[in-house]
C-alpha positions as CSV (number, residue, x, y, z in Angstrom):
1,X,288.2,-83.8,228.3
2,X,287.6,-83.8,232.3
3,X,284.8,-81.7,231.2
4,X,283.2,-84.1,229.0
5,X,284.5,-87.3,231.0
6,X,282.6,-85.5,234.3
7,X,279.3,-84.5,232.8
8,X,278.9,-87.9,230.5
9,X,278.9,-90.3,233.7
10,X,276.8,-88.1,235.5
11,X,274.6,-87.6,232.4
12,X,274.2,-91.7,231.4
13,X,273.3,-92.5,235.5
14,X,271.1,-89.2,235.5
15,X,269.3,-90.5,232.8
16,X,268.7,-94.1,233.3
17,X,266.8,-92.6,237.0
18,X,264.9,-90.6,235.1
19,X,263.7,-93.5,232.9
20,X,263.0,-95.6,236.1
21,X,262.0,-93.6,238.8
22,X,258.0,-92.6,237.7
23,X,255.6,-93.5,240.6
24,X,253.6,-96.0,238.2
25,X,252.7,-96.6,234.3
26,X,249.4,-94.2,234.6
27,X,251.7,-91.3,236.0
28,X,253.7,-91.5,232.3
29,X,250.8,-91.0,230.4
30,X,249.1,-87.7,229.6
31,X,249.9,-85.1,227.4
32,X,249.0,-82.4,230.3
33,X,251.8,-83.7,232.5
34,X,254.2,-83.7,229.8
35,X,253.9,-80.1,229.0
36,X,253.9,-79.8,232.8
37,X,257.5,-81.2,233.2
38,X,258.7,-79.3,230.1
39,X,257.7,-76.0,231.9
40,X,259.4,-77.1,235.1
41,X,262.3,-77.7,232.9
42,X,261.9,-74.5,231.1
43,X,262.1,-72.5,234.2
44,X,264.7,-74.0,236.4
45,X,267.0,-73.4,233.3
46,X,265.6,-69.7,232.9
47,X,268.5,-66.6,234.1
48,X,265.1,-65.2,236.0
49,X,265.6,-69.2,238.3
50,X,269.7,-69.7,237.9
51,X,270.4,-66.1,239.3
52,X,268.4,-66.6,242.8
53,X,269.3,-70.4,243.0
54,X,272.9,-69.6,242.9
55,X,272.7,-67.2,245.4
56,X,270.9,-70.0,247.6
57,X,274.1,-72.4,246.9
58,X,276.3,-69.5,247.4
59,X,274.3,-69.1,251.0
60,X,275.6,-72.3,251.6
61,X,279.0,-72.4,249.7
62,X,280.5,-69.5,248.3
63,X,283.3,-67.8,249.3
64,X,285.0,-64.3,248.7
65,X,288.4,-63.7,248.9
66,X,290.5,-60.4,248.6
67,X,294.2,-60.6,249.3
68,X,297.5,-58.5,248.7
69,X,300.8,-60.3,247.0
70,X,304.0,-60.3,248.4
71,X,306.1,-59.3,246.0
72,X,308.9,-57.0,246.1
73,X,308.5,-55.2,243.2
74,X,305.6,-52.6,244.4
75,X,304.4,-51.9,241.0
76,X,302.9,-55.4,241.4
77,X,301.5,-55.6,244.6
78,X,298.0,-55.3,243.6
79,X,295.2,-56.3,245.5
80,X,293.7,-59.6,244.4
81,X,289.8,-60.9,244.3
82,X,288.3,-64.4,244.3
83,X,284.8,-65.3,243.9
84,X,285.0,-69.2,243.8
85,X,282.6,-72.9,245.2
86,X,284.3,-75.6,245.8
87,X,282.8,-79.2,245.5
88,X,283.8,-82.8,245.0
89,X,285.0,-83.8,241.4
90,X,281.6,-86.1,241.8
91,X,279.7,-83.3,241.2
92,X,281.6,-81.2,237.9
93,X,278.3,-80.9,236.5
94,X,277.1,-78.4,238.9
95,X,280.2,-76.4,238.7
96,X,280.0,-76.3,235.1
97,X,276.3,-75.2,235.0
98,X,277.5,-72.3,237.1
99,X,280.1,-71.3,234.6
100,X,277.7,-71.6,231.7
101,X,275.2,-69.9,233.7
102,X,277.6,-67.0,234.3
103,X,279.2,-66.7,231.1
104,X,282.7,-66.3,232.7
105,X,284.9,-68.1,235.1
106,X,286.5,-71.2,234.8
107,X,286.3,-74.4,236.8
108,X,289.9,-75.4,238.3
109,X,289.9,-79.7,238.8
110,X,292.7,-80.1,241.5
111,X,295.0,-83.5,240.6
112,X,296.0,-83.4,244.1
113,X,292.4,-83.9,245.9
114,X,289.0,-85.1,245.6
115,X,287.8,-81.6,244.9
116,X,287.4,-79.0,241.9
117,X,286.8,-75.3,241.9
118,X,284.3,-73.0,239.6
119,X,286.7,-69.6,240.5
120,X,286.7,-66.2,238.9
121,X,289.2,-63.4,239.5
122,X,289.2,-61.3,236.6
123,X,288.0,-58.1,238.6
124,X,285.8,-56.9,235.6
125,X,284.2,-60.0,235.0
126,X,283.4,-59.5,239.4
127,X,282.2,-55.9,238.5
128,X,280.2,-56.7,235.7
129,X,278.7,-60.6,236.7
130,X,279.1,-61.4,240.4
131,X,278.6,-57.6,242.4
132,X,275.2,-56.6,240.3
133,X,274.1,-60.2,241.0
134,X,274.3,-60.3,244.6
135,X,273.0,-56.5,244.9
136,X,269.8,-57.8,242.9
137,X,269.6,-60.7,244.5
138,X,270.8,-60.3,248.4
139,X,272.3,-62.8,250.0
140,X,270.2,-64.5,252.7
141,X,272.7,-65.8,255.2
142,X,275.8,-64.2,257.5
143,X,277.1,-64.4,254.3
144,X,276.1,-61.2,253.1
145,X,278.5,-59.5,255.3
146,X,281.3,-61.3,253.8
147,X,280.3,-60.0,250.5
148,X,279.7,-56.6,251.1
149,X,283.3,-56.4,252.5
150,X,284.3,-57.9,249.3
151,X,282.0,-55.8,247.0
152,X,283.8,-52.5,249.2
153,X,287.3,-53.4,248.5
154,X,286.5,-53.9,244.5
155,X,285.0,-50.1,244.9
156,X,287.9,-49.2,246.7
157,X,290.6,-50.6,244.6
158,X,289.1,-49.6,241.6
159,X,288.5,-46.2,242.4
160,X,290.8,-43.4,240.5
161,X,290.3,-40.8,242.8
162,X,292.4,-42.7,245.7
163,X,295.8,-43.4,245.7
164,X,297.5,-46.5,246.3
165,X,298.3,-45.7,249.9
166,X,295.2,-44.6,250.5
167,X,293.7,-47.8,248.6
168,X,296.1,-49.9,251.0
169,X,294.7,-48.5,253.9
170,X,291.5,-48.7,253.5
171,X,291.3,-52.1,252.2
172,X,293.8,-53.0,255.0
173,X,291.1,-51.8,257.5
174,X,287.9,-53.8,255.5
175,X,290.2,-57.0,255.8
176,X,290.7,-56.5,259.6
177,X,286.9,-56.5,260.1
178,X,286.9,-61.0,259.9
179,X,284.2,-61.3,262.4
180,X,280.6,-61.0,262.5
181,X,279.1,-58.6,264.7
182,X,276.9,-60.0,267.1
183,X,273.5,-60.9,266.2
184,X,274.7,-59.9,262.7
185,X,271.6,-61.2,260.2
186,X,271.4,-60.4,256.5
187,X,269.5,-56.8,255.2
188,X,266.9,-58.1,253.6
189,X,265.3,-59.7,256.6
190,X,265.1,-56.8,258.4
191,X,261.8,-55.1,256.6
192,X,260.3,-58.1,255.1
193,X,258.1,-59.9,257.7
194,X,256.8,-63.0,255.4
195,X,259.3,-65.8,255.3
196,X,258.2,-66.7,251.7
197,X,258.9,-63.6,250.1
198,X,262.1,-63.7,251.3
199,X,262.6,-67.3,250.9
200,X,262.5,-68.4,247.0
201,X,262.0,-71.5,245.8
202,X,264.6,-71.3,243.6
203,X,267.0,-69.7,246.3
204,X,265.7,-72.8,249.0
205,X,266.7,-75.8,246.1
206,X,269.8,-73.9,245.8
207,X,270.7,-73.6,249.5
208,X,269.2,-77.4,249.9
209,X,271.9,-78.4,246.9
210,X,274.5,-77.9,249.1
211,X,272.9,-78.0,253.0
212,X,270.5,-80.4,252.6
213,X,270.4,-84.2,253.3
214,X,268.0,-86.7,251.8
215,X,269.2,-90.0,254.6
216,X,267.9,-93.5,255.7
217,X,268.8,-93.5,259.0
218,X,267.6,-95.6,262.6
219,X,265.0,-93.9,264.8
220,X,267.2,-91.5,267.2
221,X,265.6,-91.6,270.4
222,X,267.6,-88.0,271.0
223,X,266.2,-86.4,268.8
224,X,262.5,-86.7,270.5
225,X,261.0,-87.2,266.8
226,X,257.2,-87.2,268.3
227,X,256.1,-86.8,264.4
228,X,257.7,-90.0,263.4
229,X,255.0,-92.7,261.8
230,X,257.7,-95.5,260.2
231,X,258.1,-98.7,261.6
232,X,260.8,-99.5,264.0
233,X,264.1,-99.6,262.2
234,X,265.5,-97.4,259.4
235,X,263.7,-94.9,258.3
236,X,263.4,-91.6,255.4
237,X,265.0,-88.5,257.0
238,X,265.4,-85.1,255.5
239,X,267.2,-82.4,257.2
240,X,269.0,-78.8,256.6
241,X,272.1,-78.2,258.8
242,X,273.4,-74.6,259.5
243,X,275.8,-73.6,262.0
244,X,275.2,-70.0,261.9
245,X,271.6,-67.9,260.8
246,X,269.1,-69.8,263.3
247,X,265.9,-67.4,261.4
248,X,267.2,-68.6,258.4
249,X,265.9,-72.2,259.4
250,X,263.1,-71.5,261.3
251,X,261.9,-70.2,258.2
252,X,262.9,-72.7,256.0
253,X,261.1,-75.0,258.0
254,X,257.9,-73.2,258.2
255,X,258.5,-73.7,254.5
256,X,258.3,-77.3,253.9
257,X,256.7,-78.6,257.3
258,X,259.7,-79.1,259.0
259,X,260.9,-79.5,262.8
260,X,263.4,-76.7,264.2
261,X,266.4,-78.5,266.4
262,X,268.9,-76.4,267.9
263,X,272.3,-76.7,270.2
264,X,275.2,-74.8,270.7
265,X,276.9,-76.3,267.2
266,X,274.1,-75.7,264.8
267,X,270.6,-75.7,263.8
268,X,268.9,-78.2,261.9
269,X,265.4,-77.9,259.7
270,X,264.0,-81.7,260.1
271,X,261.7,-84.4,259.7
272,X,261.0,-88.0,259.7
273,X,257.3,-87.7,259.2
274,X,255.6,-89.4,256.0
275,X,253.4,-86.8,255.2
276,X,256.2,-83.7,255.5
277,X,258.7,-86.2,253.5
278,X,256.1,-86.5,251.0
279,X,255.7,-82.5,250.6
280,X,259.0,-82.6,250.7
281,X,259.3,-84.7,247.8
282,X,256.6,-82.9,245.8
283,X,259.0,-79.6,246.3
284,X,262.1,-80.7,245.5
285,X,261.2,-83.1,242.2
286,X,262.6,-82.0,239.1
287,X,264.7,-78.9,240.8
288,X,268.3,-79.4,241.1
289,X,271.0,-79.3,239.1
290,X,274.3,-81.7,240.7
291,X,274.3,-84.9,242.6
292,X,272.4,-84.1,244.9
293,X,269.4,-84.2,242.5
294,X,270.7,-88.1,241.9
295,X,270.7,-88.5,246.1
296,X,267.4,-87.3,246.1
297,X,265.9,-89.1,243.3
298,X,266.8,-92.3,245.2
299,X,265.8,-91.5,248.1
300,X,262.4,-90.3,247.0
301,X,261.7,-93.3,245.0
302,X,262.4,-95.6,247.8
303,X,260.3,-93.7,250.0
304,X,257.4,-93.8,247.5
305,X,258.1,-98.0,248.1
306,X,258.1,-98.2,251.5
307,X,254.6,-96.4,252.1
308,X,253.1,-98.2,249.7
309,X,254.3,-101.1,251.4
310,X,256.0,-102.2,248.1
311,X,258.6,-104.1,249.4
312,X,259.0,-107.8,250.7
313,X,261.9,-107.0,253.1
314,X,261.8,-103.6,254.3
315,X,264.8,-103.6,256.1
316,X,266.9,-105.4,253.9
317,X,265.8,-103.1,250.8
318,X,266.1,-99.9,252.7
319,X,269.8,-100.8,253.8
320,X,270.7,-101.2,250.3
321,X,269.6,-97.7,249.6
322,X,271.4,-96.8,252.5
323,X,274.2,-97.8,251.1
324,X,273.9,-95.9,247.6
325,X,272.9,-93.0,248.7
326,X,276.0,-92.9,250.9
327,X,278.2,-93.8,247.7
328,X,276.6,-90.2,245.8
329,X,276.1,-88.1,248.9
């Protein structure tokens, strides 16, 4: 019933954009562009596009857990595992594509909070779905080291040869190992020099699903936007925020056209810039799978207004979308 209740709202507003967002009544028309946006559907719903964009959202998300009960009886203190995302109940949709995408798990809507969890635990359901995925598929991020301490202690615990002492202790000593080695960055980047190979489309709308921000914001005169065009006042921003993996952004944002902006706190892919917002636009459409995919549907269609100078108060038009976008986001 949550299910249903979760999915229909999201599906009616969802819908209704889709039926009022085109750029203009010429853009509708030909038969070409309809088998186009039929492909683009066929593929983003493909296993060969869901496998690499939930490792993206993973990058940005996931977590895995491994932890030993406390009970007395010692038959029973078995080593647990949790592969589980967490996200607002807002966005049950995209949890639920993940389960159906999987084919196992279940998503966990907590009556206490705002938030719901797709989780899995059965450990052969982790052998058989979640380890051979993220082995085909490596993650991206300082992520990876968090799985491949969870991927050794399903090896370990499920290994005959060992006993359970010996299973104990040598899970006991992967668990103690919580902190990323300096200058720790993911496998895969260390022999591939091209940031696009690396870098999938599907694995970037993924990551963008859950680290990326489609804003109207004012002009910061911090952030020394030198590529910003729009008027004074607010303007279109879009930016990826990531506390940890610095390359990881610098190479998104040789991607789409973006600006690199670093502190001690994080690193953000950004840009104000008509032209990169317009690229950016051109990427993203017709790509994601939760609310995001509403924020960003918004947000491009307004932008698509204000350059073409559709609009009889800017301002006033733009602050409502602020608004909106801030009641989805």
């Amino acid at each position: 019933m949550i299910n249903e209740l979760g999915q229909s709202a999201w599906f009616l507003i969802s819908r209704s954009l889709n039926k009022n967002m085109r750029p203009s009544e010429t853009q509708r028309g030909t038969l070409k562009e309809k088998e186009k946006e039929k492909e683009k559907e066929k593929n983003i719903n493909d296993k060969n596009w869901f496998k690499p964009w939930l490792v993206g959202f993973v990058d940005g998300e996931g977590i895995f857990t491994f932890s030993k009960s406390n009970n007395n009886n010692n038959n029973n203190n078995k080593w647990s595992f949790e592969f589980k995302v967490t996200q607002s109940k807002q966005n049950l949709q995209l949890l639920y594509h993940i389960k159906k995408g999987l084919g196992v798990g279940s998503v966990y809507v907590n009556p206490n909070s705002s938030e719901a969890t797709f989780r899995l635990r059965k450990i052969e359901h982790i052998q058989s779905h979640i380890i051979p995925l993220f082995q085909e598929f490596p993650l991206l991020t300082s992520k990876c080291f968090h799985f491949c301490r969870f991927s050794k202690a399903v090896d370990i615990t499920t290994n005959e040869k060992l006993t359970n002492d010996q299973k104990d202790d040598l899970i006991l000593k992967l668990k103690s190992q919580k902190e990323l080695p300096d200058g720790y960055i993911s496998p895969v980047w260390k022999n591939e020099q091209s940031n696009s190979k690396v870098i999938t489309k599907p694995w970037l709308v993924g990551f963008t699903e859950r680290k990326g921000s489609f804003l109207i914001t004012k002009n910061d005169e911090n952030e020394n936007e030198n590529e910003n065009e729009n008027e004074n006042g607010l303007s279109h921003i879009f930016r990826i925020t990531q506390k940890l993996d610095p390359h990881v952004v610098m190479a998104i944002a040789e991607i789409l056209g973006l600006r690199v902006s670093q502190n001690q706190n994080y690193n953000k892919a950004i840009t104000r810039n008509k032209k990169a917002i317009t690229n950016v636009i051109v990427y993203f459409s017709n790509t994601m799978k939760g609310m995001k995919s509403l924020e960003f549907r918004i947000w491009a269609r307004s932008h698509t207004k204000a350059i073409n100078k559709l609009l009889n108060d800017r301002n006033t038009y733009l602050k409502n979308i602020q608004k909106l976008i801030a009641k989805y986001s």
